[in-house]
C-alpha positions in Angstrom: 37.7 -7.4 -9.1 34.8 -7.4 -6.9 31.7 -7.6 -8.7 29.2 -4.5 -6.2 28.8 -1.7 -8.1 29.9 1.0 -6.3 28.2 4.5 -8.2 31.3 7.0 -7.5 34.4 7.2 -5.3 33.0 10.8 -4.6 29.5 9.5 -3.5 31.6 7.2 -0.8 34.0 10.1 0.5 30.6 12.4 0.7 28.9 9.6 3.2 32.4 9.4 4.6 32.0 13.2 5.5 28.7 13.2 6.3 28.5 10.5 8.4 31.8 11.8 10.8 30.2 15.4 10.8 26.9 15.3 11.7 26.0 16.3 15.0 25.3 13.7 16.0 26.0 10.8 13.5 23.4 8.6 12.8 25.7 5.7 14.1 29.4 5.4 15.0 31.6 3.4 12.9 34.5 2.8 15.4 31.5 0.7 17.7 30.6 -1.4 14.9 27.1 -0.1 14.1 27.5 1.0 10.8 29.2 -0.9 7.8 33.0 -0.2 6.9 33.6 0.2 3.3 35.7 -2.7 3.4 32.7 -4.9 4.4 30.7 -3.7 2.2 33.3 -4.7 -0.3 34.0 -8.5 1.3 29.5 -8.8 0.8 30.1 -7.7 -3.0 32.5 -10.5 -3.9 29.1 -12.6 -2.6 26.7 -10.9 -5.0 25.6 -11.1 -8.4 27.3 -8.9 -10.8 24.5 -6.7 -11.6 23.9 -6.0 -7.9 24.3 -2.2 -6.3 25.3 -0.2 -3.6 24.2 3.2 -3.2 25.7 5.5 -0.5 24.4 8.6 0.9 24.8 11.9 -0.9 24.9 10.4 -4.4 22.0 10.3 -7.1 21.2 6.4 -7.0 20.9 6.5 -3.2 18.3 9.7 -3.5 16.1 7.8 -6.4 15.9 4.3 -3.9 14.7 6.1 -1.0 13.1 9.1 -1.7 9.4 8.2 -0.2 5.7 9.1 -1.4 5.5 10.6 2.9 8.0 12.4 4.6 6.2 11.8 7.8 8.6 9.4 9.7 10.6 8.3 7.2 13.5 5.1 8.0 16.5 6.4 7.9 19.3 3.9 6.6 23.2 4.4 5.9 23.7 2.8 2.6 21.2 0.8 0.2 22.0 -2.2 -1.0 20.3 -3.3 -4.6 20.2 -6.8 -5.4 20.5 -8.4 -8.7 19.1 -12.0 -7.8 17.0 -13.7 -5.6 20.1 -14.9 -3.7 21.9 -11.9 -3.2 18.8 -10.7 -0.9 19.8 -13.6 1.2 23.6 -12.4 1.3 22.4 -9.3 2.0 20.0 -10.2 5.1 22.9 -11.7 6.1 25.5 -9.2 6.3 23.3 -7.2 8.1 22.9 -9.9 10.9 26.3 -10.5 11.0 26.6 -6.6 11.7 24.4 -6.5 13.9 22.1 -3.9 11.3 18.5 -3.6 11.1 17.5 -4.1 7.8 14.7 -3.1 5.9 13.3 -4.4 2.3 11.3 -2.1 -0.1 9.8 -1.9 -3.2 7.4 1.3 -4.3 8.5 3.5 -1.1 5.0 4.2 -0.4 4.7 3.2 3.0 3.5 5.6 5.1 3.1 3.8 8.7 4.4 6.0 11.0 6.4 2.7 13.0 8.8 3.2 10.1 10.6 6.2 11.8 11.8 3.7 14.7 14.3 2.6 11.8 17.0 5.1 12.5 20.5 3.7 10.9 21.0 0.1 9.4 20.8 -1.0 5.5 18.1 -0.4 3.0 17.1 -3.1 0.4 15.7 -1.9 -2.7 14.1 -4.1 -4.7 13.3 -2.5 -7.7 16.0 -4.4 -9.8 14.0 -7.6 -8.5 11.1 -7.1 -12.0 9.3 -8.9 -13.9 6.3 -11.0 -15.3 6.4 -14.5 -16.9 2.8 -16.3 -17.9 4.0 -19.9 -16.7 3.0 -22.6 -19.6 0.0 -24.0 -17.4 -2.0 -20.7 -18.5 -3.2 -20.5 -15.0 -0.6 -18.8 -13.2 2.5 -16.4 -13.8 6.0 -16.2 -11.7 6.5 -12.3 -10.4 9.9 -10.9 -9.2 9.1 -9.6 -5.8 9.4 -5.9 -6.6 7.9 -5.7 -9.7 5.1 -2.8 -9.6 1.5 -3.2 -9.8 1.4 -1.5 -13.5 4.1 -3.7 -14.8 1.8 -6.9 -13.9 -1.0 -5.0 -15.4 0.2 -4.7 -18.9 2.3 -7.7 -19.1 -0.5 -10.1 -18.5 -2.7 -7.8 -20.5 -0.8 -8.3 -23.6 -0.6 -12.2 -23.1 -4.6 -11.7 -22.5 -4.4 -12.6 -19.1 -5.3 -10.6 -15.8 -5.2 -10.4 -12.1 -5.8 -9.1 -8.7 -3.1 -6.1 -8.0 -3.7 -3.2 -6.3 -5.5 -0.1 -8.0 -2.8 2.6 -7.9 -0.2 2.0 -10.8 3.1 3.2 -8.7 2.7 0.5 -6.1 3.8 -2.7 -6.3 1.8 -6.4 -6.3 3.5 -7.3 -3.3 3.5 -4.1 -1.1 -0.1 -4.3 -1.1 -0.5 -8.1 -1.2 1.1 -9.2 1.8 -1.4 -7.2 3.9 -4.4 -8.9 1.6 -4.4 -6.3 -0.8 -7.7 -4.9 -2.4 -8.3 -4.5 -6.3 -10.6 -3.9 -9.1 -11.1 -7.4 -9.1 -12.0 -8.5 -6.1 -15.3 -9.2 -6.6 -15.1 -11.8 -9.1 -11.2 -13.2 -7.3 -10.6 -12.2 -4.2 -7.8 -10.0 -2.8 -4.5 -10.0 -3.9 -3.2 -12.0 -1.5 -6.0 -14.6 -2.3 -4.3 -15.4 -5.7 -0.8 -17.1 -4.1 0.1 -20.1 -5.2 3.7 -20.2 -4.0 6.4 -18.1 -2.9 10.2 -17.4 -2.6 11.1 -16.0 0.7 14.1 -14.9 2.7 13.7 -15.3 6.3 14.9 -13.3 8.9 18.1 -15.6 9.8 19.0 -14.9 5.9 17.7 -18.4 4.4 16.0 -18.1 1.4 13.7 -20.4 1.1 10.1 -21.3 -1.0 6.7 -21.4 1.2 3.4 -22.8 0.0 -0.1 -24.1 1.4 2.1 -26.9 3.1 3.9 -24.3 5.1 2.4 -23.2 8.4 4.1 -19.5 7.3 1.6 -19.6 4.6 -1.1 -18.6 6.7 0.6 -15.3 7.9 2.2 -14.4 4.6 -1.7 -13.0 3.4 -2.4 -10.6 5.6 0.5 -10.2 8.2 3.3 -10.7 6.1 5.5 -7.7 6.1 6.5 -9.1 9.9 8.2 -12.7 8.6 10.1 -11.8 5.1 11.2 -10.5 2.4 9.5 -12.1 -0.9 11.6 -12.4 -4.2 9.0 -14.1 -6.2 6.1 -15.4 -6.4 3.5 -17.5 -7.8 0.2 -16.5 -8.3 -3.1 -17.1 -10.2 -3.8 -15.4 -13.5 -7.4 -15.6 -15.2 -8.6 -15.3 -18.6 -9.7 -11.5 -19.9 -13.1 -12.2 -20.1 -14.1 -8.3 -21.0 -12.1 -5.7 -22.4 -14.9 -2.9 -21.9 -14.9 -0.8 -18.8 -17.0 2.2 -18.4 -17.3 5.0 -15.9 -19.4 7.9 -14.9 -17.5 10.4 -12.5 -20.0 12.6 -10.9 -19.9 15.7 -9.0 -21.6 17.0 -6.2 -21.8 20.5 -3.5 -21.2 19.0 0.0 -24.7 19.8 1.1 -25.5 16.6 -0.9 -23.8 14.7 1.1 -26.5 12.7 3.2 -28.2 12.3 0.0 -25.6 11.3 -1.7 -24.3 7.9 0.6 -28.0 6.8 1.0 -28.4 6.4 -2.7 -24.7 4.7 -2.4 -26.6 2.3 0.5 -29.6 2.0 -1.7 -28.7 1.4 -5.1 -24.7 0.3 -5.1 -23.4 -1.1 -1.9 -26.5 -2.9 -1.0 -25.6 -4.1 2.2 -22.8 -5.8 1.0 -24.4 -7.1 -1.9 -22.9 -4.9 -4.9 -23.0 -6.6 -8.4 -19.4 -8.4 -9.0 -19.3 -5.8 -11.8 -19.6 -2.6 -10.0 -17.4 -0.9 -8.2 -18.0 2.7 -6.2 -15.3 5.0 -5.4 -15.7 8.6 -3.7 -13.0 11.2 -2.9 -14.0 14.2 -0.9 -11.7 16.8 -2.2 -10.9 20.5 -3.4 -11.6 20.8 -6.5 -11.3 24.6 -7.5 -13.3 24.1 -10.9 -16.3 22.7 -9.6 -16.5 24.7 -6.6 -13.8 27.6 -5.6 -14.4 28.0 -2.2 -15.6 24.4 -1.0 -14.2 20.7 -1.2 -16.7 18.2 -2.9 -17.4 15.1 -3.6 -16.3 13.1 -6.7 -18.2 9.9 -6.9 -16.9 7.2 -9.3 -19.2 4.5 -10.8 -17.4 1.9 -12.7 -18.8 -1.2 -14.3 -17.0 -4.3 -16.1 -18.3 -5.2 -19.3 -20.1 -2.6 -20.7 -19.2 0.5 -23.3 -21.6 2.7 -20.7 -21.9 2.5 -16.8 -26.1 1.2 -16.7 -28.5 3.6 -15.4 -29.6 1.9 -12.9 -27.0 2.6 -11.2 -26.0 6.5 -11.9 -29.9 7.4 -12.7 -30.3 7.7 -8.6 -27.1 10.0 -8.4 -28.4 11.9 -11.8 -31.9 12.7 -10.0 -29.4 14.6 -6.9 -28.7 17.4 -9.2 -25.5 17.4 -9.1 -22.9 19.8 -10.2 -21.4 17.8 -13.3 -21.4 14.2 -14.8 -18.6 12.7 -16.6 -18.7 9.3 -18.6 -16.0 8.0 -20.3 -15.3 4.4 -21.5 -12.0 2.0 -22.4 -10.6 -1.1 -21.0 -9.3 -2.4 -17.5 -5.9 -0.3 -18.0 -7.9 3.0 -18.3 -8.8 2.3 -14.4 -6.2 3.8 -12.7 -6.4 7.1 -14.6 -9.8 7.5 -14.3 -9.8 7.8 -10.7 -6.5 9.7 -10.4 -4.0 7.4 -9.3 -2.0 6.3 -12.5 1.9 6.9 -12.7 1.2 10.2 -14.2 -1.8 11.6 -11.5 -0.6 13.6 -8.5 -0.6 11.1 -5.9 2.3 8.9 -7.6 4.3 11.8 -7.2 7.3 12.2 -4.7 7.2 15.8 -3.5 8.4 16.0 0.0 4.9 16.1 1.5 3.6 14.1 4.1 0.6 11.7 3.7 -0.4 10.1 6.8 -3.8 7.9 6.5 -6.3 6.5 8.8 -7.9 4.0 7.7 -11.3 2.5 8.6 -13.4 -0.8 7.6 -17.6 -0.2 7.4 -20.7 -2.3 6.7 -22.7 0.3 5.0 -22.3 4.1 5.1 -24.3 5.8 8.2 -25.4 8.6 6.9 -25.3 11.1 9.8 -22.0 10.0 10.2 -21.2 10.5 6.8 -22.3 14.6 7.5 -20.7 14.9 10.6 -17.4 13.7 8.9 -18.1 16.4 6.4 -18.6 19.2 8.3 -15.5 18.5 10.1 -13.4 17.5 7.0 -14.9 20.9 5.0 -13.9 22.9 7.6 -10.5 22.1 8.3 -9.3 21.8 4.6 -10.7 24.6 2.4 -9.5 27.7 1.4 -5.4 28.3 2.4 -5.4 25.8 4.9 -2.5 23.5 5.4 -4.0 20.5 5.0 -5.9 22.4 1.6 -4.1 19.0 -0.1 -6.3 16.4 1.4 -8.5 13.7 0.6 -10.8 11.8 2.3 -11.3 8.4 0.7 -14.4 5.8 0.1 -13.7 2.9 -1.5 -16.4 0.5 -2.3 -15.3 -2.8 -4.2 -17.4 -5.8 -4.7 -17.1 -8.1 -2.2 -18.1 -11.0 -3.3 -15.0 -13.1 -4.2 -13.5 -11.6 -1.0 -16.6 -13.3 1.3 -16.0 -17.0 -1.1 -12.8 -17.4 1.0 -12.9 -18.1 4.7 -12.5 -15.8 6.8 -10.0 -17.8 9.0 -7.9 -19.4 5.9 -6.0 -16.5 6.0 -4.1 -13.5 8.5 -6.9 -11.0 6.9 -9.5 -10.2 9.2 -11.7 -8.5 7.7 -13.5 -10.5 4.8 -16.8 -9.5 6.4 -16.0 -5.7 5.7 -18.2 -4.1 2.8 -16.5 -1.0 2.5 -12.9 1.6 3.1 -12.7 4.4 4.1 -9.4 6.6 4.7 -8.7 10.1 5.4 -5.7 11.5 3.9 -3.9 14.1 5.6 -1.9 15.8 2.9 0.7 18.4 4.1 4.0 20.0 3.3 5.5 19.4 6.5 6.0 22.4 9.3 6.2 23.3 13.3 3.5 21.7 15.1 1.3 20.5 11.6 2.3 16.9 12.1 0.5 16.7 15.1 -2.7 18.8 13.7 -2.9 16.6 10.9 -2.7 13.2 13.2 -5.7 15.0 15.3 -8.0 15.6 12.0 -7.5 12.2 11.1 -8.1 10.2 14.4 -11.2 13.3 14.9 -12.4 12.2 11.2 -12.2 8.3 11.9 -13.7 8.4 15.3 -16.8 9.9 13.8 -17.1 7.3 11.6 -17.1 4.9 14.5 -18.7 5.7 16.3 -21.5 5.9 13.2 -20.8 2.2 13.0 -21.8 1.7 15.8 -18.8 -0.8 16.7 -16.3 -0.3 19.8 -13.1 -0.4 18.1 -11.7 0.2 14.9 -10.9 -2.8 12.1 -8.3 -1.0 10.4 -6.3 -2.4 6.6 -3.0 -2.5 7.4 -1.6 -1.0 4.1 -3.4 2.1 5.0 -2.5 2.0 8.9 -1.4 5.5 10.5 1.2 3.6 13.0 -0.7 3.7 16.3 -3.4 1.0 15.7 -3.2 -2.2 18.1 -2.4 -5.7 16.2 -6.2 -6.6 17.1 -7.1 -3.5 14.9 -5.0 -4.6 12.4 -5.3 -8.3 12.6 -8.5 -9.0 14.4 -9.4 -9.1 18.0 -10.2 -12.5 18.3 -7.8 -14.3 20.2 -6.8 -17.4 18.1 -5.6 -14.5 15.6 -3.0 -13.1 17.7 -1.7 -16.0 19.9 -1.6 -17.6 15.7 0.7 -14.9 14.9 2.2 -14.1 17.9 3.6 -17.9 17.6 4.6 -17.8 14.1 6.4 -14.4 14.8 8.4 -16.6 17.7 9.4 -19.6 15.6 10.4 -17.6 12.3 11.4 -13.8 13.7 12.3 -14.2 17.3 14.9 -11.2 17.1 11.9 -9.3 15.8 14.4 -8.4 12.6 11.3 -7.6 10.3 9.5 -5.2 13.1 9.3 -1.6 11.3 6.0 -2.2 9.3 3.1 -2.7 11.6 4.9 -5.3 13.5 3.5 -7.8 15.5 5.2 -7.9 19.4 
């Protein structure tokens, strides 16, 4: 008995259907570009008995693929689910043997827009692919490559270990990580990426295989590498709890604070890059109907490691603004993601059939009359019943410090010199012509910022990237950057197989 779980016979004769009467199919079956159910069969004798296949029109297909953003979302023909490390190998396989682009996820909350060009082939979910083992040295842990970033969280918490992971709790550790991947704790270890020690990898011609420092891949895997493979597990550093007290102070402010509010950021947190290893500043602009019914605001977090209360030297400055509330509140590391609104539970975890296009840009400092021109446009376009009413424009100020320890050209990620993050998000229900009205408010929003920077071109973090970037705004401009990737991209991907998230050409 073959060993693929196959959820119904009706789920297989609905894809049957749907696939032979759509106008137009997605791909045609008697030309070989989609995979018979017969084949699919043959690849489950190869897999492990716990593996999945999930067809089109049945329940398990619609909970692997439903995505945070509708905007350009791949579009595959089944999704396969593997059970072990190997069977992503058999799977990879299959596919090349077909002739089928294939395309690895974990979280689904991609939102590059390069995804679209994925329009038929085989989706691999790896959310089967979980889990967190604290490995007898004390110093690192093994992680199956799709567990999620929560899942890390509290299973090293309860062995009174930690890590770098990414801040929201429905992403996972590697999503982030292989484009360097910033954290709560990147000031005192780096970015995610930072903490690999090893990794298990399936290359594009299906070998699995492991990659470390010794491995010229190495290089590419933190920071660029979504374009060379898919990871099953990995390695990584683990540290010590060293405090279990966090603390925060969320405060409020009208939008006519706004110049006054990012020069007391410059002044008293960022520092010019040199904010405490402690600290860490967030702001969101948003609307938020109970502070202010008729205008967005801004929601500044300041949160501060090892303390019950966030010091007043740092909120005092903010206090003296007057503005419109202040909120402390105090608990440990895993209160983080709540705090600031992106825990399982908050509203952007959820899948709701909006789309959520971003674009991102890296700063030094915050330019003030950049920050208000960004304002005036941002207010404008999202208050009151507009489309876009949804919308957040993001600031996100981590230490730095660990980040700067590492040099800058150890690894694919660029921008170690970068101080702060900052991201529009476009938040729509999708309609006629809003897709590109929202792509215009973001690139308006980011150009502002800019050209406040004063720079010629955009550095821009790949896990945030809109889809139309150039590689040297997503990799670096300088030229041993590229002509490094470009090469490894030749020797391990020359059929460009992994070339739907922010590839590299």
């Amino acid at each position: 008995m073959y060993r693929l779980k196959l959820e119904a016979l009706t789920a297989i004769a609905a894809w049957a259907f749907a696939a032979a009467s759509s106008p137009p199919p997605v791909c045609n079956y008697l030309d070989g570009l989609c995979p018979r159910d017969d084949d699919l069969e043959a690849l489950g004798a190869k897999l492990s008995s716990t593996a999945k296949v999930y067809y089109p029109g049945s329940s398990g297909f619609k909970n692997v693929t439903t995505r945070w953003s509708v905007l350009e979302e791949p579009k595959v023909n089944v999704v396969v689910v593997p059970g072990t490390e190997n069977d992503v190998a058999e799977i990879v396989n299959f596919a090349n043997k077909k002739h089928l682009p294939f395309l690895a996820y974990n979280g689904v909350h991609g939102s590059i827009t390069s995804l679209g060009k994925m329009d038929h082939g085989v989706g691999i979910s790896m959310s089967q692919l979980s889990g967190v083992k604290v490995n007898s040295d004390g110093k690192t842990a093994t992680i199956a490559g799709g567990t999620m970033s929560k899942l890390v969280t509290d299973e090293l918490w309860a062995a009174g270990k930690q890590t770098v992971t990414g801040t929201c709790e429905c992403v996972s550790l590697l999503g982030p990580g292989l484009g360097g991947g910033h954290g709560w704790l990147q000031g005192q270890h780096g970015l995610v990426a930072d903490q690999f020690v090893s990794m298990n990898i399936v290359l594009a011609n299906g070998t699995l295989t492991k990659v470390d420092a010794n491995s010229d891949l190495w290089w590419a895997m933190k920071g660029a590498g979504h374009n060379f493979g898919i990871v099953t597990s990995l390695t990584t550093k683990v540290y010590d709890i060293e405090h279990t007290d966090w603390a925060i102070e969320t405060i409020t402010f009208s939008g006519d604070k706004v110049e006054a509010v990012y020069q007391a950021a410059n002044d008293y947190l960022t520092k010019n890059g040199k904010q405490p290893v402690d600290v860490v500043n967030w702001s969101y602009w948003m609307n938020n109907p109970d502070a202010d019914p008729n205008n967005p605001v801004i929601v500044m977090y300041i949160i501060q490691e090892g303390v019950k209360a966030v010091d007043s030297i740092y909120t005092k400055p903010f206090h003296d603004l007057g503005p419109l509330s202040v909120s402390p509140n105090s608990g440990t590391y895993k209160d983080l993601a709540a705090w600031t609104g992106i825990a399982n539970s908050s509203p952007p975890c959820q899948k709701v059939g909006m789309a959520n296009p971003r674009f991102p840009i890296y700063l030094e400092s915050y330019n003030v009359p950049g920050q208000k021109a960004a304002w005036d446009v941002y207010a404008a376009a999202v208050r009151g019943s507009s489309p876009f009413n949804n919308s957040i424009f993001m600031f996100e100020g981590y230490s730095t410090e660990g980040v700067h320890e590492v040099p800058s050209d150890s690894t694919a990620f660029a921008f170690r010199s970068e101080n702060l993050l900052a991201a529009p998000l476009i938040n729509y229900f999708p309609a006629a012509g809003l897709d590109q009205k929202a792509a215009d408010l973001g690139q308006e929003l980011r150009n502002i910022l800019l050209e406040g920077s004063g720079r010629p071109n955009i550095r821009a973090y790949v896990n945030y990237a809109y889809g139309d970037e150039t590689t040297e705004e997503l990799y670096g401009e300088a030229e041993w950057r590229q002509q490094r990737l470009r090469a490894l991209k030749s020797k391990y991907d020359p059929e460009g197989k992994f070339s739907f998230y922010a590839p590299i050409p």
